[in-house]
C-alpha positions as CSV (number, residue, x, y, z in Angstrom):
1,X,173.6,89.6,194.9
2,X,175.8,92.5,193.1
3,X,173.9,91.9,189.9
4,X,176.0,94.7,188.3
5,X,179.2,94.5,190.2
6,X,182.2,96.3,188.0
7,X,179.7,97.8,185.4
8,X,178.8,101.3,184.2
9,X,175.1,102.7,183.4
10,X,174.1,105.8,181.7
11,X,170.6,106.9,182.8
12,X,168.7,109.8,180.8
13,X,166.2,111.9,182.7
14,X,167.9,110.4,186.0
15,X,167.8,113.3,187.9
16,X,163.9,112.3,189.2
17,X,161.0,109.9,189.3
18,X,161.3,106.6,187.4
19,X,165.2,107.8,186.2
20,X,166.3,108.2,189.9
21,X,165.3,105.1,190.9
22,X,166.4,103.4,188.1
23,X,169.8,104.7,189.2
24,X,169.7,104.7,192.3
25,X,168.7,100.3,192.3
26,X,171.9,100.3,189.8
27,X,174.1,101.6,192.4
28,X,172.7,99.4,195.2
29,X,173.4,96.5,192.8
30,X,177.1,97.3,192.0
31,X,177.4,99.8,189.1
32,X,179.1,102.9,188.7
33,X,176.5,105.4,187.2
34,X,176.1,108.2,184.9
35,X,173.0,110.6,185.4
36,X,172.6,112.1,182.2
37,X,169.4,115.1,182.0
38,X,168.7,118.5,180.7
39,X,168.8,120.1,184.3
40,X,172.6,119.6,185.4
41,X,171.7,120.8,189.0
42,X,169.2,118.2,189.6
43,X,171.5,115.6,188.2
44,X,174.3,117.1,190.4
45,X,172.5,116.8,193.1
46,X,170.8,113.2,192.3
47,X,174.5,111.9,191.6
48,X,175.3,113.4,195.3
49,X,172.7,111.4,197.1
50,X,173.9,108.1,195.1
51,X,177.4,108.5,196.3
52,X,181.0,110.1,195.7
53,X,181.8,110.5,192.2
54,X,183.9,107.0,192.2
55,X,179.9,105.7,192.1
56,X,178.2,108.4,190.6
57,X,178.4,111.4,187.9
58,X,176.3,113.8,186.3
59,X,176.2,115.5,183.2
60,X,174.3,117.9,181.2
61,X,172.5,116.2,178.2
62,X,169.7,117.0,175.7
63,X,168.9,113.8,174.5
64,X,167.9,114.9,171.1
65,X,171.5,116.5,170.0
66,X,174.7,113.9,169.2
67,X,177.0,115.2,170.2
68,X,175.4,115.3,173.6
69,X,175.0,111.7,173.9
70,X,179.0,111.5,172.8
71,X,180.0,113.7,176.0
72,X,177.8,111.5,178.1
73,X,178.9,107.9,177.1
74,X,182.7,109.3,177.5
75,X,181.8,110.0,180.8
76,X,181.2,106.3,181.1
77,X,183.8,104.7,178.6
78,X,186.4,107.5,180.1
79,X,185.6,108.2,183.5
80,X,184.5,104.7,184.5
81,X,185.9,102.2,182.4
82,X,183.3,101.1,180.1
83,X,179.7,101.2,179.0
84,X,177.7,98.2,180.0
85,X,173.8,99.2,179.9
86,X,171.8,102.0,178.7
87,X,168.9,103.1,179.6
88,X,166.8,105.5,177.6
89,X,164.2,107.5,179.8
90,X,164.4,110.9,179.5
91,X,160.7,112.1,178.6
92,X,158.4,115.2,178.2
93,X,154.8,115.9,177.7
94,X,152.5,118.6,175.7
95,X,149.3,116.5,175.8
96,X,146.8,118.5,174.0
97,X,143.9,117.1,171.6
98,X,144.9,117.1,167.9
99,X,142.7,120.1,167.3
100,X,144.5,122.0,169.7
101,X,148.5,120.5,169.9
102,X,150.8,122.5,168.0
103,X,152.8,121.1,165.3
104,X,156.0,122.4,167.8
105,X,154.4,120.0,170.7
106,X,154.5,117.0,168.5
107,X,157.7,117.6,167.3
108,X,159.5,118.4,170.6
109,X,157.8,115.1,171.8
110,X,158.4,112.5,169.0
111,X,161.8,114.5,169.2
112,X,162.3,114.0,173.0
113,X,161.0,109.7,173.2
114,X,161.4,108.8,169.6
115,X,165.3,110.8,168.3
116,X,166.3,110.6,171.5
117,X,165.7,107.0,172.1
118,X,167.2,106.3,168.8
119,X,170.8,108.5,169.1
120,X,171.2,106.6,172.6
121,X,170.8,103.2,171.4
122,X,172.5,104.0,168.0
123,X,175.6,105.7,170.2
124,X,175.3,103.0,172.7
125,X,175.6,100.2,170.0
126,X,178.4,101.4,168.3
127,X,180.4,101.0,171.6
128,X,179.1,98.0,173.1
129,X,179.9,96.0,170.1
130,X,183.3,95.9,170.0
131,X,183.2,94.9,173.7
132,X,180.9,92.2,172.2
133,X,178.1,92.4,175.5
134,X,175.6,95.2,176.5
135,X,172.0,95.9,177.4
136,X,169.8,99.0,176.4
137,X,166.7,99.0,178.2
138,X,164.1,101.6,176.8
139,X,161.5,103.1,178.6
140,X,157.9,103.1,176.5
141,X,154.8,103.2,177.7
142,X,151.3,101.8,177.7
143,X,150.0,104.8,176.1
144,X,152.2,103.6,173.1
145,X,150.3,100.0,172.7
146,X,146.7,101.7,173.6
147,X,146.8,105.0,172.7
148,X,145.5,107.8,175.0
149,X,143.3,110.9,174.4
150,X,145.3,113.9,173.7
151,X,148.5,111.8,173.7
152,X,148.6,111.6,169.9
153,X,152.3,112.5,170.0
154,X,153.5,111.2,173.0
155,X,151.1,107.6,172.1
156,X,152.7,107.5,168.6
157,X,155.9,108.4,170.2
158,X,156.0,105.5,172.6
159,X,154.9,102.6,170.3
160,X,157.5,104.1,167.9
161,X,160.5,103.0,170.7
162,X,158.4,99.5,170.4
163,X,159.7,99.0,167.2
164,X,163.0,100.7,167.5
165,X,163.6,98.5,170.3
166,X,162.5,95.4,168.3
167,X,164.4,96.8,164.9
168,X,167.3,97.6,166.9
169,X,167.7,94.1,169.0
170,X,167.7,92.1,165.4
171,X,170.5,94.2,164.4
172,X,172.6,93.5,167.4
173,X,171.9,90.6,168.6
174,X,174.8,89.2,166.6
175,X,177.3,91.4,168.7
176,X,175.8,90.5,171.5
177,X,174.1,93.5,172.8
178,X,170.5,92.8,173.8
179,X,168.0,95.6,173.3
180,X,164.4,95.6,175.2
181,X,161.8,97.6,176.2
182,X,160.1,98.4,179.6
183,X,156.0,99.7,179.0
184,X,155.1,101.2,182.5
185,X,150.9,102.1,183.4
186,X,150.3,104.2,185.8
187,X,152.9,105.1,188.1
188,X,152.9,107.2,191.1
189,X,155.2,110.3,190.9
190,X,154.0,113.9,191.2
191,X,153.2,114.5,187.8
192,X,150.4,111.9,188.2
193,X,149.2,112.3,191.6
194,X,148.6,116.1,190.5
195,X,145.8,115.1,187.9
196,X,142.1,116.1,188.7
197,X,141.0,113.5,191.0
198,X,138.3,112.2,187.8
199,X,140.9,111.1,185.9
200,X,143.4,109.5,188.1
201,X,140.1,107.6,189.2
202,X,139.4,106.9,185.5
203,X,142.8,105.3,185.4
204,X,142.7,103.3,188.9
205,X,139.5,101.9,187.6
206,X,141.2,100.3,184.9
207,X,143.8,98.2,186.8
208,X,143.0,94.7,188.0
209,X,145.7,94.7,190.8
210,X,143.7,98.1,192.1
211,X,146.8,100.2,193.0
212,X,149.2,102.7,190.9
213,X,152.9,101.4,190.6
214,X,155.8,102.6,192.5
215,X,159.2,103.9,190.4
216,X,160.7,101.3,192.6
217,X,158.6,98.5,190.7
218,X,160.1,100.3,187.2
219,X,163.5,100.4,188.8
220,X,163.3,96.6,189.6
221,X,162.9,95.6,186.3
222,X,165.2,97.7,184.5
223,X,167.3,95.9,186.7
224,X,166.4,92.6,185.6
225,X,166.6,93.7,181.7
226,X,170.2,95.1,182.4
227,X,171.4,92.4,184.2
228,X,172.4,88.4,183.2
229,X,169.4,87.7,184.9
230,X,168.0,88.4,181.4
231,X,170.9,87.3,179.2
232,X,168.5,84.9,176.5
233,X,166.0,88.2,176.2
234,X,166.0,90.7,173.5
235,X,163.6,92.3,171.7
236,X,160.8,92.0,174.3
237,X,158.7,95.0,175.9
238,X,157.8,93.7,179.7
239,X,154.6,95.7,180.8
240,X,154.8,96.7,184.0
241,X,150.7,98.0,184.3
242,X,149.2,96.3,187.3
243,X,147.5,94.6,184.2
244,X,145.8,97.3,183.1
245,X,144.7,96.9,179.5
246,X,146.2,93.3,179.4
């Protein structure tokens, strides 16, 4: 099934990990998508492996400034034809403990998840309305419903998209964009599989299913969330955790 035949996606942070794949199952589903991220080689060249640029563009985008996200959703509206999902995943860490995190490492976090997640589904919303359909899907995490040690900005970060989500899908509901929220655990990318061998067994001994996710399992429910597969869900945050801290 083409689940997004004759649609257009803007990915943040799309140039790797759970952002790749996300785009990269959009494509194989029907879309035309934009890679938006802070390193325009990498998107470039993540664009390049989706397809020619009749299927797939890139462009430079810190998530934080406007006017950035207004350059990127052109690319969509102008280049493809429309903006029919949104997915906010562009994401940073500066973990630290709060004795030791600097006041600019919580600020360039909360900025990073929290603003940035916030301009794209503001921006996003102001278009999709007047077509009257759309889907934002926003990437959380479970740090932001349990909290994790020295993650006190990127926790409070998280569970802040939780309620912008939920804010943001009352408010739009009515013009029928839908607006939900994706909380991944622990997923294997090589940020992760690089932690002292302690703590990812720490982790791993948390999860009932006894494995980390793949991106692909992210990438399959963004999918889900974007498509009309999900067309009577808004508001919700699907956990995606191996049911780790169920």
């Amino acid at each position: 099934m083409s689940l997004l035949e004759n649609r257009t996606a803007v990915v943040t942070g799309g140039a790797q990990g759970i952002g790749f794949a996300i785009a990269r199952e959009f494509v194989e589903a029907g879309a035309r998508v934009v890679i938006g991220d802070l390193d325009l080689d990498a998107a470039t060249a993540a664009a390049e492996k989706l397809g020619s640029r009749e299927v797939a563009r890139a462009v430079r985008s810190d998530v934080v400034v406007a006017k950035d996200w207004d350059a990127l959703l052109a690319e969509a509206v102008e280049g493809f034809g429309s903006l029919d999902v949104v997915v906010n995943n562009a994401g940073i860490t500066r973990d630290a403990t709060m004795r030791t995190m600097t006041e600019e490492d919580f600020d360039l976090v909360i900025g990073v998840h929290l603003k940035g997640t916030w301009n794209g589904t503001r921006k996003a919303s102001a278009i999709m309305r007047d077509a009257k359909r759309g889907a934002i899907v926003n990437i959380s995490s479970l740090s932001g419903k349990v909290g994790m040690v020295g993650q006190t900005n990127y926790s409070a970060a998280k569970a802040g998209i939780v309620g912008l989500t939920k804010a943001a899908a009352k408010e739009m509901a009515h013009h029928g964009v839908r607006v939900n929220a994706i909380q991944p655990g622990l997923i294997r990318s090589a940020m992760t599989e690089a932690m002292p061998q302690k703590a990812w067994d720490q982790k791993m001994s948390e999860i009932p299913m006894g494995r980390p996710g793949e991106v692909g399992e992210i990438a399959s429910v963004a999918l889900f969330l974007a498509s009309d597969m999900s067309s009577y869900m808004t508001g919700t945050v699907l956990e995606v955790t191996g049911g780790r801290f169920m």
